[in-house]
PDB file of N, CA, C and O in Angstrom, chain B, residues numbered from 101:
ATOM      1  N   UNK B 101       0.854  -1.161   0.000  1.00  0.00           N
ATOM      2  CA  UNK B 101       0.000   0.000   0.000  1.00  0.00           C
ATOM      3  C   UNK B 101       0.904   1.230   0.000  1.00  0.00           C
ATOM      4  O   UNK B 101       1.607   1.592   0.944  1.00  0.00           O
ATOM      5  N   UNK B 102       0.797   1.774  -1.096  1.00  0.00           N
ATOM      6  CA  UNK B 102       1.332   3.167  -0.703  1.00  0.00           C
ATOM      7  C   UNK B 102       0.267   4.530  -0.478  1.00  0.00           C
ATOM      8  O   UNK B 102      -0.884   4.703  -0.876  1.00  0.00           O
ATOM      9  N   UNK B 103       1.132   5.357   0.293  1.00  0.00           N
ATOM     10  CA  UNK B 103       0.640   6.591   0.918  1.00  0.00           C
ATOM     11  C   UNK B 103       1.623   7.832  -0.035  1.00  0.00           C
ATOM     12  O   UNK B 103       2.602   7.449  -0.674  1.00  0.00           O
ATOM     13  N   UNK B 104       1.205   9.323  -0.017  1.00  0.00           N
ATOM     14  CA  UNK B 104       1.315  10.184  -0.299  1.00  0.00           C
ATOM     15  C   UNK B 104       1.897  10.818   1.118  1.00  0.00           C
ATOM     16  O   UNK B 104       1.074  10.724   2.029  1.00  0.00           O
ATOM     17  N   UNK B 105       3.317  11.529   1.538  1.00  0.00           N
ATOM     18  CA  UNK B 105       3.423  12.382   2.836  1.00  0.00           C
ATOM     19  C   UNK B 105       4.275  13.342   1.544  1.00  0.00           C
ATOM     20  O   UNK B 105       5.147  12.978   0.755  1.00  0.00           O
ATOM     21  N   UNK B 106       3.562  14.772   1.738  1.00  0.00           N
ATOM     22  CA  UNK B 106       4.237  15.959   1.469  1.00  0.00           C
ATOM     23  C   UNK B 106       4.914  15.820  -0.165  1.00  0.00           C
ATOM     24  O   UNK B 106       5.956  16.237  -0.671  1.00  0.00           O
ATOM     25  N   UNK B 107       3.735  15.005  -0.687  1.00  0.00           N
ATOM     26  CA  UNK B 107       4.438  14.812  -2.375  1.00  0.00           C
ATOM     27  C   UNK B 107       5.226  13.928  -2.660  1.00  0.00           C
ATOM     28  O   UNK B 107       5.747  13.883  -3.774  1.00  0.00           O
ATOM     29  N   UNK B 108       5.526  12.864  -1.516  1.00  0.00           N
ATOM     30  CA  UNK B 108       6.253  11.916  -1.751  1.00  0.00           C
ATOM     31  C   UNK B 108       5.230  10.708  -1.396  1.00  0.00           C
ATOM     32  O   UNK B 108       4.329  10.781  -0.560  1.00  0.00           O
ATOM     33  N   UNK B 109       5.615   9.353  -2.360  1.00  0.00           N
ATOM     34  CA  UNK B 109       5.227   8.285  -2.161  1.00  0.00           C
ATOM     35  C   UNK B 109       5.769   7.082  -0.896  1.00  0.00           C
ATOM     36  O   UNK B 109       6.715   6.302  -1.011  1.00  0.00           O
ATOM     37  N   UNK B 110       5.120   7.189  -0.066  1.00  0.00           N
ATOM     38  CA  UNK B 110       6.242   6.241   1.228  1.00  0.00           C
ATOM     39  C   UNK B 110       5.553   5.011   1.305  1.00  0.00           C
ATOM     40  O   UNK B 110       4.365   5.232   1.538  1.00  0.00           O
ATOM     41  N   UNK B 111       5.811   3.777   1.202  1.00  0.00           N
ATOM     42  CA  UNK B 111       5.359   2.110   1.682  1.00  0.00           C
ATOM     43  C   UNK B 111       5.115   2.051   3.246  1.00  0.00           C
ATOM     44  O   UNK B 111       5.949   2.197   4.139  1.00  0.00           O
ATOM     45  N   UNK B 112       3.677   1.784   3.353  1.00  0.00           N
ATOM     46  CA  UNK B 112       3.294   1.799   4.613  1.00  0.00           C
ATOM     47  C   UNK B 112       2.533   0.179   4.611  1.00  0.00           C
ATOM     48  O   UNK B 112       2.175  -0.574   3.705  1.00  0.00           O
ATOM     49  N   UNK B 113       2.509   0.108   5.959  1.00  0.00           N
ATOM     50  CA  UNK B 113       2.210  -1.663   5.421  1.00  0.00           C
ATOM     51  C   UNK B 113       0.628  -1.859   5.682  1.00  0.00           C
ATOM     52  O   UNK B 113       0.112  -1.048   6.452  1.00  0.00           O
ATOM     53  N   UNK B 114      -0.014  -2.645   5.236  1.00  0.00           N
ATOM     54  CA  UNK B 114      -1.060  -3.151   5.312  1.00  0.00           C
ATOM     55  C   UNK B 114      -1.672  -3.716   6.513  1.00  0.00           C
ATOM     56  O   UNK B 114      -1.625  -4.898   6.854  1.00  0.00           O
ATOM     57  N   UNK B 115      -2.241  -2.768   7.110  1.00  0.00           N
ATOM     58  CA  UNK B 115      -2.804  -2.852   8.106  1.00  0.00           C
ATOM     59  C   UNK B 115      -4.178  -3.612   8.523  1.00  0.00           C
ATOM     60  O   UNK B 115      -4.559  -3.810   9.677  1.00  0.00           O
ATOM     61  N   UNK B 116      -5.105  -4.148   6.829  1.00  0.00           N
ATOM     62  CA  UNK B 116      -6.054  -4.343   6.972  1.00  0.00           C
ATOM     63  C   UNK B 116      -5.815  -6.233   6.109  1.00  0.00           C
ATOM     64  O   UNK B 116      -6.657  -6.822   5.432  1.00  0.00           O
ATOM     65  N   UNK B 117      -4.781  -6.591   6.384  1.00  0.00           N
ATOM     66  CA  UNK B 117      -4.501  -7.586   5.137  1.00  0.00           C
ATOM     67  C   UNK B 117      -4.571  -8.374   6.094  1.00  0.00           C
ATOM     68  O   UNK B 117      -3.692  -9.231   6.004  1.00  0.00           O
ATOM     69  N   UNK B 118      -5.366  -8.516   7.194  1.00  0.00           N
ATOM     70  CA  UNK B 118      -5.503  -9.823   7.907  1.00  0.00           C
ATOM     71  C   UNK B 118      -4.884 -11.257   8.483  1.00  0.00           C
ATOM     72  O   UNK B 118      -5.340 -12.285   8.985  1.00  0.00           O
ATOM     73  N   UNK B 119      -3.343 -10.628   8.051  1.00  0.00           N
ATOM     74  CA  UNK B 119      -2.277 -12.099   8.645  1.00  0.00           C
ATOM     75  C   UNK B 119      -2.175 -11.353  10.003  1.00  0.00           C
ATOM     76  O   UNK B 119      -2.499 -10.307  10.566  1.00  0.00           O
ATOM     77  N   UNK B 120      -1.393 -12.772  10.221  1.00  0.00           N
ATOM     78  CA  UNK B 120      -1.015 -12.651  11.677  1.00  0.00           C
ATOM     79  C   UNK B 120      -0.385 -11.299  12.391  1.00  0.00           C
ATOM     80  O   UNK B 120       0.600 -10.929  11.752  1.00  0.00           O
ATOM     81  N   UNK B 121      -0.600 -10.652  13.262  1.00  0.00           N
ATOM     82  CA  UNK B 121       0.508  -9.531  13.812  1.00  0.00           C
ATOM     83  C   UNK B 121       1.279  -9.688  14.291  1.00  0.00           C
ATOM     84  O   UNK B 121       1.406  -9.619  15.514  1.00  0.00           O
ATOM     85  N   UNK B 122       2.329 -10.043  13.260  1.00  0.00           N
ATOM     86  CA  UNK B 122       3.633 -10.369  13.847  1.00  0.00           C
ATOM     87  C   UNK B 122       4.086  -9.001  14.435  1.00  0.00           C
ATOM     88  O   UNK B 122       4.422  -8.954  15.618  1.00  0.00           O
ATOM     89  N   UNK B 123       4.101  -8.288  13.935  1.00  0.00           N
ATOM     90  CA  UNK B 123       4.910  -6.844  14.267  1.00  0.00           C
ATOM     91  C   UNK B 123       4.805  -6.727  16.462  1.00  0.00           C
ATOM     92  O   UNK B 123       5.707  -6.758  17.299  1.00  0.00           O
ATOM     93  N   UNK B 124       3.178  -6.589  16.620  1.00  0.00           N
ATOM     94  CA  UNK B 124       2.740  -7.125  17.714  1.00  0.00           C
ATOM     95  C   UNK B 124       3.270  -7.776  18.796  1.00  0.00           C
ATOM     96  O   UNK B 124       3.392  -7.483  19.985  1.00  0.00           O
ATOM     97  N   UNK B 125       3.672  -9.101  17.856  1.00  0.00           N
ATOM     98  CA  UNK B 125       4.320 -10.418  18.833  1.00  0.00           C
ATOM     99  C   UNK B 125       5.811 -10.193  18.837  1.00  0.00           C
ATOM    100  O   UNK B 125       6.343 -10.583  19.877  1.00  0.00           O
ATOM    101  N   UNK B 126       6.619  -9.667  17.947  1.00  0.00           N
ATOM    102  CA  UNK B 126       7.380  -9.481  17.990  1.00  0.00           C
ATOM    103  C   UNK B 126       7.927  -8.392  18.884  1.00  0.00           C
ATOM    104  O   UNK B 126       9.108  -8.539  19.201  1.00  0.00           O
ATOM    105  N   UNK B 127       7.398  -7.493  19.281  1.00  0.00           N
ATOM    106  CA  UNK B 127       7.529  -6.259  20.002  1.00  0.00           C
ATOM    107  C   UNK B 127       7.452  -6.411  21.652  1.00  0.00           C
ATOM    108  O   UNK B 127       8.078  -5.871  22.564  1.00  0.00           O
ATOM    109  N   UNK B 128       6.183  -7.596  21.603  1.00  0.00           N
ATOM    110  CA  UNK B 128       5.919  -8.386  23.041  1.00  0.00           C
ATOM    111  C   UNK B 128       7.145  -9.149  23.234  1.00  0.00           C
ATOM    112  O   UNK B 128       7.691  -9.018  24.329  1.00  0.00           O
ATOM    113  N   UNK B 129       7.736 -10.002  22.285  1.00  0.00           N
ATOM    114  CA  UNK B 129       8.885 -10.739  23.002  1.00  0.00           C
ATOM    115  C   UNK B 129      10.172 -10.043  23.327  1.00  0.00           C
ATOM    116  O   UNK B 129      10.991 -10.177  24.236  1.00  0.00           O
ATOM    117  N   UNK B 130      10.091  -9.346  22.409  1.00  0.00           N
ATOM    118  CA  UNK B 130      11.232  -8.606  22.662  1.00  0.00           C
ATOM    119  C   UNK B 130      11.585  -7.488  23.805  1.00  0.00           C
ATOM    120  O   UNK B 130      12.679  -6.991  24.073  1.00  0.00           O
ATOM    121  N   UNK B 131      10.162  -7.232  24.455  1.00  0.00           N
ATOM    122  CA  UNK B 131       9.890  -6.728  25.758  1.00  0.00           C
ATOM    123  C   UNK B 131      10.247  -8.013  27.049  1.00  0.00           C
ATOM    124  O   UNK B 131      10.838  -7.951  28.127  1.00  0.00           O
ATOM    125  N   UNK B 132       9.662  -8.967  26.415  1.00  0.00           N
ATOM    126  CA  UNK B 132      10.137  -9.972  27.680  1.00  0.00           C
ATOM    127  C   UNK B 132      11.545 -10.509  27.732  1.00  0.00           C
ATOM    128  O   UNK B 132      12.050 -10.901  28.784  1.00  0.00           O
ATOM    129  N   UNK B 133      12.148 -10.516  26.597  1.00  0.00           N
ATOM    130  CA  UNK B 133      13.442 -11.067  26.484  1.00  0.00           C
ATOM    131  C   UNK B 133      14.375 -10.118  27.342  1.00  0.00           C
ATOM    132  O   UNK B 133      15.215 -10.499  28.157  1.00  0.00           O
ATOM    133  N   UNK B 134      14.099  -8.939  27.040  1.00  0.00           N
ATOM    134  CA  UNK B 134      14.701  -7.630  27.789  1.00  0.00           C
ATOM    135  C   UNK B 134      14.326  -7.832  29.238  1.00  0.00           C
ATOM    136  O   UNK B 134      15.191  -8.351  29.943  1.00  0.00           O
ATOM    137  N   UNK B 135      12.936  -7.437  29.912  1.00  0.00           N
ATOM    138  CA  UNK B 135      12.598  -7.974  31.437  1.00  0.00           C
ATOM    139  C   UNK B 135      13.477  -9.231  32.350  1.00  0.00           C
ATOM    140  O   UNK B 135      13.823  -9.340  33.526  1.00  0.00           O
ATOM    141  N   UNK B 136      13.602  -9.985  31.251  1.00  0.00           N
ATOM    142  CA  UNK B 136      13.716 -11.452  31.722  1.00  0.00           C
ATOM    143  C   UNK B 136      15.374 -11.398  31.656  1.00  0.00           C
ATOM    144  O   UNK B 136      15.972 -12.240  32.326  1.00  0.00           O
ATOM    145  N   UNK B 137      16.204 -10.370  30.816  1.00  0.00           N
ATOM    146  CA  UNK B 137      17.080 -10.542  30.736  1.00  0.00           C
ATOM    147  C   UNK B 137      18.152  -9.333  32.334  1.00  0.00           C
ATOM    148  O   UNK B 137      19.226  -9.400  32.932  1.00  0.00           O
ATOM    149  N   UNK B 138      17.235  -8.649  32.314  1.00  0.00           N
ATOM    150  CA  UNK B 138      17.567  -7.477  33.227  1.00  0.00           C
ATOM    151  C   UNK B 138      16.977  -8.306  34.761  1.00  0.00           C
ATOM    152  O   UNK B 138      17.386  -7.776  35.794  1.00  0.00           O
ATOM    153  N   UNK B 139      16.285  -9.242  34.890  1.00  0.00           N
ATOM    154  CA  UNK B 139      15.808  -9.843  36.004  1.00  0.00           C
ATOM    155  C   UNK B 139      16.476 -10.675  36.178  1.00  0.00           C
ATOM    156  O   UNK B 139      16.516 -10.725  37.407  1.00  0.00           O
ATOM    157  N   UNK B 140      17.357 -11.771  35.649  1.00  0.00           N
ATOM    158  CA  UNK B 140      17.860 -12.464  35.740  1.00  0.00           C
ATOM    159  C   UNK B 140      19.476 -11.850  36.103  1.00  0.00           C
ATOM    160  O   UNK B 140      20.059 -12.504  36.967  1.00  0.00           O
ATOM    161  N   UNK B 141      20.150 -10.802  35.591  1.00  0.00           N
ATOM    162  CA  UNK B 141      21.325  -9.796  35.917  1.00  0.00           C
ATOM    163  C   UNK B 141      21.306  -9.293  37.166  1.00  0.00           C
ATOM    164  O   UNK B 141      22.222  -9.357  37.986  1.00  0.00           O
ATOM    165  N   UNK B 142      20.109  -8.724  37.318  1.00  0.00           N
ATOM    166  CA  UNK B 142      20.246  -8.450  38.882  1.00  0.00           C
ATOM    167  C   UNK B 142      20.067  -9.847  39.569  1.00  0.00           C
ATOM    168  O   UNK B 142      20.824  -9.958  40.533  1.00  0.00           O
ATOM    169  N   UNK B 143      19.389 -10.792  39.376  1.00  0.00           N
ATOM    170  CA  UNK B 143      19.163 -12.071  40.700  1.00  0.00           C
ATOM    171  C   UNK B 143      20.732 -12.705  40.750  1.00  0.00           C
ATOM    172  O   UNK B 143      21.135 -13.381  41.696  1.00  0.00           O
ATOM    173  N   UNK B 144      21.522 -12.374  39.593  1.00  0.00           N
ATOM    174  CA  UNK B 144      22.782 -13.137  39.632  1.00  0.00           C
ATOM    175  C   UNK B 144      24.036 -12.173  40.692  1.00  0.00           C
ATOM    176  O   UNK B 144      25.137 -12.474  41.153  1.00  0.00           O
ATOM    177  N   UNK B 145      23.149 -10.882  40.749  1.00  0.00           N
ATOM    178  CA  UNK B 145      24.461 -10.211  41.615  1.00  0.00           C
ATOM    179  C   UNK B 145      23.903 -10.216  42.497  1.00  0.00           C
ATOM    180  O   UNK B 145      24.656 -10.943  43.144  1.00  0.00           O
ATOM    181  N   UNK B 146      23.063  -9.978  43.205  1.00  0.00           N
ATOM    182  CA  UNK B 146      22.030 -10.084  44.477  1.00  0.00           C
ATOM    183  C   UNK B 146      22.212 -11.286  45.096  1.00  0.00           C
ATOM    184  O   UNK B 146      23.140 -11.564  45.854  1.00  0.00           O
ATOM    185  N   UNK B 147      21.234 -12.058  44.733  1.00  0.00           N
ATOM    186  CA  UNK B 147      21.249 -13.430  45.350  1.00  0.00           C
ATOM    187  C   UNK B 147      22.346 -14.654  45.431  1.00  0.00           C
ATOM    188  O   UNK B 147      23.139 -14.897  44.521  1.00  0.00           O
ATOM    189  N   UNK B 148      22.273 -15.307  46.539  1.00  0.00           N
ATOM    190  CA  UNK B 148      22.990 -16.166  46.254  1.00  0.00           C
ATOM    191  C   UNK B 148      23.020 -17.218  45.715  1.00  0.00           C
ATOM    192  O   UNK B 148      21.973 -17.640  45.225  1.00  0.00           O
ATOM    193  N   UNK B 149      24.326 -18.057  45.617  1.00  0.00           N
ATOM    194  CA  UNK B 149      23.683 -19.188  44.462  1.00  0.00           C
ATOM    195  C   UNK B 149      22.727 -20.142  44.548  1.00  0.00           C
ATOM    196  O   UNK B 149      22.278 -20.496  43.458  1.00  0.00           O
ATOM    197  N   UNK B 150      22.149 -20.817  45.779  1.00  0.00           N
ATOM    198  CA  UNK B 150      21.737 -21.521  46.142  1.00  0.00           C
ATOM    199  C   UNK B 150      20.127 -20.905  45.768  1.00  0.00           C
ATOM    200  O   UNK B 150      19.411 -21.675  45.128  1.00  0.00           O
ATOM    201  N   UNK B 151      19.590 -19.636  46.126  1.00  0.00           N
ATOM    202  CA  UNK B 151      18.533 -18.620  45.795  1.00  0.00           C
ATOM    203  C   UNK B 151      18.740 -18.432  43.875  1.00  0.00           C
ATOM    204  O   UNK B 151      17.816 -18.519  43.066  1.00  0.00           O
ATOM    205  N   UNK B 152      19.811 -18.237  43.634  1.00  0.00           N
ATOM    206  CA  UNK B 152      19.649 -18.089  42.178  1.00  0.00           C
ATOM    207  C   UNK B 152      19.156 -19.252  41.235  1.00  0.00           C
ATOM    208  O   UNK B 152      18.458 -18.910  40.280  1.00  0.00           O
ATOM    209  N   UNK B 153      19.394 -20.362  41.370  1.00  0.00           N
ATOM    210  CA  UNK B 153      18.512 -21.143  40.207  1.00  0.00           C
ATOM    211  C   UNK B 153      17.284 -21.338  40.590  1.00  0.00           C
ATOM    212  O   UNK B 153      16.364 -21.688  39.851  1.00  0.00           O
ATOM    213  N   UNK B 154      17.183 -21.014  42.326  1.00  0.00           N
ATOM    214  CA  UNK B 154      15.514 -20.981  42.438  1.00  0.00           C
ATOM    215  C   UNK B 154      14.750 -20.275  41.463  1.00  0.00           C
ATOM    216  O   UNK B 154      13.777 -20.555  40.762  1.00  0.00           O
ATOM    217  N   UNK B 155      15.803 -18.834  41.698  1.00  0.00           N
ATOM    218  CA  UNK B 155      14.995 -17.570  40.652  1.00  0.00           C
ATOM    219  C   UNK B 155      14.843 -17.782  39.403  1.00  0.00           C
ATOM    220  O   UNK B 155      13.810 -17.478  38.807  1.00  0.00           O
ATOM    221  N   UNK B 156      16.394 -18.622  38.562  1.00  0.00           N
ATOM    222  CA  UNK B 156      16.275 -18.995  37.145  1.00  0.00           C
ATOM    223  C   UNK B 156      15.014 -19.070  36.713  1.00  0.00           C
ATOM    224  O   UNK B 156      14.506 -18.278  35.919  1.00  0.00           O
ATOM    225  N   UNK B 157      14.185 -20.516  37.484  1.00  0.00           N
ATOM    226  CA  UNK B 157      13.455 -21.072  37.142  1.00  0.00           C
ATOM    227  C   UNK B 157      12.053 -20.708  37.421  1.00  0.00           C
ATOM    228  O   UNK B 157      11.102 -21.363  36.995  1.00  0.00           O
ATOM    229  N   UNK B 158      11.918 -19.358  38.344  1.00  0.00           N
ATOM    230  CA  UNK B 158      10.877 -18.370  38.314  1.00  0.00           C
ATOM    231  C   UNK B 158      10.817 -18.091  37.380  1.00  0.00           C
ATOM    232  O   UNK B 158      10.096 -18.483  36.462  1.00  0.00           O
ATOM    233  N   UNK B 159      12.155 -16.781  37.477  1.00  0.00           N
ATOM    234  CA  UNK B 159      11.619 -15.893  36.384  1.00  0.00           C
ATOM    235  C   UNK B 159      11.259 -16.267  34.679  1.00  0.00           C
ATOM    236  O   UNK B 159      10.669 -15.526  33.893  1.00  0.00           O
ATOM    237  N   UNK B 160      11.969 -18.040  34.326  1.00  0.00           N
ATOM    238  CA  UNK B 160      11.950 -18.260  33.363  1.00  0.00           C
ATOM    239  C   UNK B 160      10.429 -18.275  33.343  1.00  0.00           C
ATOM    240  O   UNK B 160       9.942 -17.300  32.769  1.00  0.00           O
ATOM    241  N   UNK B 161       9.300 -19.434  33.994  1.00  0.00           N
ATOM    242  CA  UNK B 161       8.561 -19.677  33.864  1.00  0.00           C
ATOM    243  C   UNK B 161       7.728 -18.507  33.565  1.00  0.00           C
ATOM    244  O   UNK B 161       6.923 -18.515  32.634  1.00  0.00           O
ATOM    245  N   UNK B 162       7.979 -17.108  34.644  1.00  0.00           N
ATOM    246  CA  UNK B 162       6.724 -16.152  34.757  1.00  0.00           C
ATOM    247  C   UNK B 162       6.760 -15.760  32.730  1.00  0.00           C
ATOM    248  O   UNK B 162       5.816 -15.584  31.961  1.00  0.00           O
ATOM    249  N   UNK B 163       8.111 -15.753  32.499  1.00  0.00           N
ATOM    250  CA  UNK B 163       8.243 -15.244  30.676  1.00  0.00           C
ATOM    251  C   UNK B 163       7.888 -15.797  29.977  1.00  0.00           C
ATOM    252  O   UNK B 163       7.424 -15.247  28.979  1.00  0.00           O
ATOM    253  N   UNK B 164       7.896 -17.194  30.087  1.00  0.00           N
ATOM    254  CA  UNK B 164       7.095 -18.409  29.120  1.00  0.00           C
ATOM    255  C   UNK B 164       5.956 -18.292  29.019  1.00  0.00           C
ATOM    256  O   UNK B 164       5.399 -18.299  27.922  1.00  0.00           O
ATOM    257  N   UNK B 165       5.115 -18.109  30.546  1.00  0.00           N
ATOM    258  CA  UNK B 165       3.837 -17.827  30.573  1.00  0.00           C
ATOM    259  C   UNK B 165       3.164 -16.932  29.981  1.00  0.00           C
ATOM    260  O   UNK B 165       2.055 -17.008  29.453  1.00  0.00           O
ATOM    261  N   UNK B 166       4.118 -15.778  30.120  1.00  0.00           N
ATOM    262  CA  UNK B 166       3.690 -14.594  29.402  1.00  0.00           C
ATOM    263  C   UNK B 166       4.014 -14.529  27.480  1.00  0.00           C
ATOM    264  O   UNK B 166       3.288 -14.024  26.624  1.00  0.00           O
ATOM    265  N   UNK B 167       4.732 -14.910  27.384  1.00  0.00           N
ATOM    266  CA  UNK B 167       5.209 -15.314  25.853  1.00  0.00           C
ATOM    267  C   UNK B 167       3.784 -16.084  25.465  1.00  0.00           C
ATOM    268  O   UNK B 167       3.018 -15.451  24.738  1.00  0.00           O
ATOM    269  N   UNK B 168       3.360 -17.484  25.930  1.00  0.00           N
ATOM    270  CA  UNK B 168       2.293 -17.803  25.552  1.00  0.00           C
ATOM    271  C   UNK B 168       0.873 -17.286  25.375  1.00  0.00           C
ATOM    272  O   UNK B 168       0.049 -17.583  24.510  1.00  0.00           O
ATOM    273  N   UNK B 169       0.765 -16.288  26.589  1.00  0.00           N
ATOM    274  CA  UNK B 169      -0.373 -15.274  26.987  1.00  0.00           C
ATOM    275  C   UNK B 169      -0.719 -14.049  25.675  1.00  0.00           C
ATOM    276  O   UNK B 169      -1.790 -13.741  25.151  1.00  0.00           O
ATOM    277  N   UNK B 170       0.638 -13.564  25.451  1.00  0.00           N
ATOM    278  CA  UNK B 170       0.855 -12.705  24.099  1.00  0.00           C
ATOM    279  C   UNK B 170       0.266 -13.297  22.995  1.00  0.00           C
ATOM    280  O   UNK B 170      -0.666 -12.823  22.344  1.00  0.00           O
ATOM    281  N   UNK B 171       1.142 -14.907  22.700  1.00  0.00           N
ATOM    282  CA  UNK B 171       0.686 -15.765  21.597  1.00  0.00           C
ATOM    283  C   UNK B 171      -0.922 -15.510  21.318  1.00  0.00           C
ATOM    284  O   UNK B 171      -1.639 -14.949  20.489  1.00  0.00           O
ATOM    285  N   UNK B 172      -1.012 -16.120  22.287  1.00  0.00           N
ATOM    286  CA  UNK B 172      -3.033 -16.528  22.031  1.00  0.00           C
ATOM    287  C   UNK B 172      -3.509 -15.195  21.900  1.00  0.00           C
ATOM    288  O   UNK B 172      -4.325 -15.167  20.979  1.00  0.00           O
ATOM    289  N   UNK B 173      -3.324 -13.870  22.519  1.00  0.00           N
ATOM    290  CA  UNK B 173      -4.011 -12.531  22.325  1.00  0.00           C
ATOM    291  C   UNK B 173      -3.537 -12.485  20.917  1.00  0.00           C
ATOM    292  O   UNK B 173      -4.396 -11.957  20.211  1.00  0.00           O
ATOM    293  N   UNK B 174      -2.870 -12.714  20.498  1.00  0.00           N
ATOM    294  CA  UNK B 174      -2.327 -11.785  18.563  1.00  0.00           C
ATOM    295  C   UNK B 174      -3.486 -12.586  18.090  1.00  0.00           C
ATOM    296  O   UNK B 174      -4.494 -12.020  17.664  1.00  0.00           O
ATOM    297  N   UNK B 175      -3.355 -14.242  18.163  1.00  0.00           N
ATOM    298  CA  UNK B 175      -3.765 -14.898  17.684  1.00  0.00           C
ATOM    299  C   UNK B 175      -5.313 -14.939  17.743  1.00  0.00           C
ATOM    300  O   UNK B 175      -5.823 -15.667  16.891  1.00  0.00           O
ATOM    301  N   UNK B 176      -5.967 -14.442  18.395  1.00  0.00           N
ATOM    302  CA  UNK B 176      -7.102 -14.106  19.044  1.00  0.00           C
ATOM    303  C   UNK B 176      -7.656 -12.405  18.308  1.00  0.00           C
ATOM    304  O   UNK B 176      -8.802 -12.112  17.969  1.00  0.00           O
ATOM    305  N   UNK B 177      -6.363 -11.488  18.234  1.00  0.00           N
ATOM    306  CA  UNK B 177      -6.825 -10.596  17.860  1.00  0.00           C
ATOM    307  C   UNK B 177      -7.214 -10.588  15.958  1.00  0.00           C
ATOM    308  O   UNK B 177      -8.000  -9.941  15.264  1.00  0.00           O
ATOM    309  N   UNK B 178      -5.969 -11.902  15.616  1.00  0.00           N
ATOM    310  CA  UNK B 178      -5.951 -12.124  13.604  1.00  0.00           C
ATOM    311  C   UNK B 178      -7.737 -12.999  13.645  1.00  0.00           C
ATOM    312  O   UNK B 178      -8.644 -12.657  12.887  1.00  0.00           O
ATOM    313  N   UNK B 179      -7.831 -13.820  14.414  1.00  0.00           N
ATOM    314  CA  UNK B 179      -9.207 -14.261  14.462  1.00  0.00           C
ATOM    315  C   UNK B 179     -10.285 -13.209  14.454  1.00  0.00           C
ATOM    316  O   UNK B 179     -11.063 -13.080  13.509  1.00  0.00           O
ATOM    317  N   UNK B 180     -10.302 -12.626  15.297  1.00  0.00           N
ATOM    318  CA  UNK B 180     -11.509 -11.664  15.292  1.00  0.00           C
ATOM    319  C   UNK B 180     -11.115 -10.288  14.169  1.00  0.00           C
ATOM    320  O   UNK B 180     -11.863  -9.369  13.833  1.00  0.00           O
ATOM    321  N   UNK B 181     -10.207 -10.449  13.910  1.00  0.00           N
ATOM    322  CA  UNK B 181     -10.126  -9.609  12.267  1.00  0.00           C
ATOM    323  C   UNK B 181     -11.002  -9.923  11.200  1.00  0.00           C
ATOM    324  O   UNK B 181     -11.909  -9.327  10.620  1.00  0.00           O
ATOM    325  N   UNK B 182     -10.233 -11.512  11.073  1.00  0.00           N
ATOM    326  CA  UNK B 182     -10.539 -12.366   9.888  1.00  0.00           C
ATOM    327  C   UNK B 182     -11.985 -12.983  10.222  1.00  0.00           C
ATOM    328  O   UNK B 182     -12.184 -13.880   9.402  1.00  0.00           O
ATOM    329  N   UNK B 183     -13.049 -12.861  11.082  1.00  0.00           N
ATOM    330  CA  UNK B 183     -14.277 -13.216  11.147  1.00  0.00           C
ATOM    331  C   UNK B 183     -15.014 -11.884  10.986  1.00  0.00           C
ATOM    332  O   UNK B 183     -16.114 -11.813  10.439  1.00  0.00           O
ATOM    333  N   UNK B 184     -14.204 -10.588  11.604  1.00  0.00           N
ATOM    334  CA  UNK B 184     -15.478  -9.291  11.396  1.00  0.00           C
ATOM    335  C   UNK B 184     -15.735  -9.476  12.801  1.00  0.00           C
ATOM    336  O   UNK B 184     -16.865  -9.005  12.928  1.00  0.00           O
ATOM    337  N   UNK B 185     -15.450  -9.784  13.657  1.00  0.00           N
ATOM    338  CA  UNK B 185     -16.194  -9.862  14.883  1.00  0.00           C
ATOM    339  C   UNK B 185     -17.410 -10.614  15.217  1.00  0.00           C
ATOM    340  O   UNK B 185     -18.008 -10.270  16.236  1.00  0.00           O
ATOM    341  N   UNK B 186     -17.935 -11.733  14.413  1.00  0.00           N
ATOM    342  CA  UNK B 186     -19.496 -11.926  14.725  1.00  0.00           C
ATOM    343  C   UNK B 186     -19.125 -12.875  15.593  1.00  0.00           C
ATOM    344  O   UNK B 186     -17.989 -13.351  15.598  1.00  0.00           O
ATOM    345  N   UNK B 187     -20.265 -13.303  16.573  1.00  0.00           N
ATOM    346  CA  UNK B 187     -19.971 -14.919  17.052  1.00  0.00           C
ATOM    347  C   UNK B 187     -20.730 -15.754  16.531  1.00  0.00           C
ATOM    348  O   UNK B 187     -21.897 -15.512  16.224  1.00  0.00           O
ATOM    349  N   UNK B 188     -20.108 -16.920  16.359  1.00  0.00           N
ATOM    350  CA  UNK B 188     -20.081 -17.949  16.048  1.00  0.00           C
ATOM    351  C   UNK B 188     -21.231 -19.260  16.865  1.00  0.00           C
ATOM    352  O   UNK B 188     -21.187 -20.434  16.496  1.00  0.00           O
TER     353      UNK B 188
END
């Protein structure tokens, strides 16, 4: 799709073309990868070791959870695109 800004032609993307939102999911993980990566930096200077793989395996889980949680909302949001909203 192109757009017109100030006499110029610029590629803007298709907002209404009904695939998946990756852009979306991608933006979500990359928020958690960052959280998860800055949470895990501090539990490694903080805590001790014996407390730290406890935390590993927190904080991994709370990101997985949330990684999946993201999943199903995109996926949830390309569904109710691609139906129009009616129910079923």
């Amino acid at each position: 799709m192109t757009d017109t800004d100030g006499g110029e032609e610029v590629e803007t993307a298709d907002v209404d073309g009904g695939g998946f939102d990756t852009g979306r999911l991608g933006r979500l993980l990359a928020l958690i990868g960052f959280v998860t990566a800055v949470s895990l930096l501090t539990s490694a200077q903080i805590l001790p070791s014996e407390l730290f793989s406890i935390a590993v395996v927190a904080i991994g889980s709370v990101a997985l959870v949330t990684a999946i949680t993201g999943f199903l909302i995109a996926g949830a949001a390309t569904y109710d695109e691609q139906t129009g909203g009616r129910e079923t």
